[in-house]
C-alpha positions in Angstrom: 216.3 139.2 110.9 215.9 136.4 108.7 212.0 136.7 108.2 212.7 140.6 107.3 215.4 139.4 104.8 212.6 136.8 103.4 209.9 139.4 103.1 212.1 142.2 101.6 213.3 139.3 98.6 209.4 138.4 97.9 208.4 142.1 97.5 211.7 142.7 95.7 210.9 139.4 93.4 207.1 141.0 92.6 208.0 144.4 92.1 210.8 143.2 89.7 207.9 140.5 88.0 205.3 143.2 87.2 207.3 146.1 85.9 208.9 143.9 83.3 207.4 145.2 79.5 205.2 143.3 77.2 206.4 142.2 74.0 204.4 143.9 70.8 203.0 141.5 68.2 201.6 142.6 64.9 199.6 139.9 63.7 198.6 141.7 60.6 199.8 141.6 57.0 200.4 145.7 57.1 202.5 147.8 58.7 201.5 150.8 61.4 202.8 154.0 62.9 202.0 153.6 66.9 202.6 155.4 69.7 204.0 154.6 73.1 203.0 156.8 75.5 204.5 156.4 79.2 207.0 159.2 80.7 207.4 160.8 77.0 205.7 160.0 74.0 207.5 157.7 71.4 206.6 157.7 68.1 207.5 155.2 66.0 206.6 151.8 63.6 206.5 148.2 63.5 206.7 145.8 60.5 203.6 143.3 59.2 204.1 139.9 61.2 206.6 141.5 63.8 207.1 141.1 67.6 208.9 144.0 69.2 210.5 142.4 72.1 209.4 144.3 75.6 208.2 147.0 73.1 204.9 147.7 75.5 205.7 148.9 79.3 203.6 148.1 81.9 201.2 150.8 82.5 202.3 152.8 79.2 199.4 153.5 76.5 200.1 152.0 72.7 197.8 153.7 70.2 198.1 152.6 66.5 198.0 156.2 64.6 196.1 154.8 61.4 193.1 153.1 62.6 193.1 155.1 66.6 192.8 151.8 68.5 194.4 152.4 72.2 195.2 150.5 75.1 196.4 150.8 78.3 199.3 148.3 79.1 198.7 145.9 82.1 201.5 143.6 83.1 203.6 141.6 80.9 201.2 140.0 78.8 201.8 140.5 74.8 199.9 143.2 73.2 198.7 142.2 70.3 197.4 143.7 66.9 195.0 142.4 64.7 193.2 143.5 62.1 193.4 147.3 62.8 192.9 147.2 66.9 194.9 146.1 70.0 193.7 144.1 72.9 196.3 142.2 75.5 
């Protein structure tokens, strides 16, 4: 009983670790119109110099409208802008 206890918790534990969102950092000196595409599509902005905290969820894409750069959100890791594109 104890080890199935143990072994639930750890899957619990990961499944809770890797479905957490990425923050979304705009490292540039303009603004953009992105969109977040997961269950629905979200359209929406973020600010020169701006983090949007969990902004990005895990397996959602983020395109920035203006300049078409896209990616596909892995993990928790911060997706970052800079100078036009994103990369995580």
């Amino acid at each position: 009983m104890r080890k199935l206890f143990i072994i639930v918790f750890i899957i619990t534990l990961f499944i809770g670790v890797t479905v957490f969102p990425a923050d979304l950092v705009n490292k540039d000196s303009r603004s953009y119109s992105i969109e977040v595409s997961s269950v629905g599509t979200l359209h929406t902005s973020i600010s020169s110099n701006t983090t949007i905290i969990s902004g990005a969820p895990n397996g959602s894409t983020i395109k920035i409208k203006e300049t078409g750069s896209t990616i596909t959100v892995d993990g928790d890791n911060p997706v970052i802008i800079q100078d036009g594109k994103v990369s995580q």
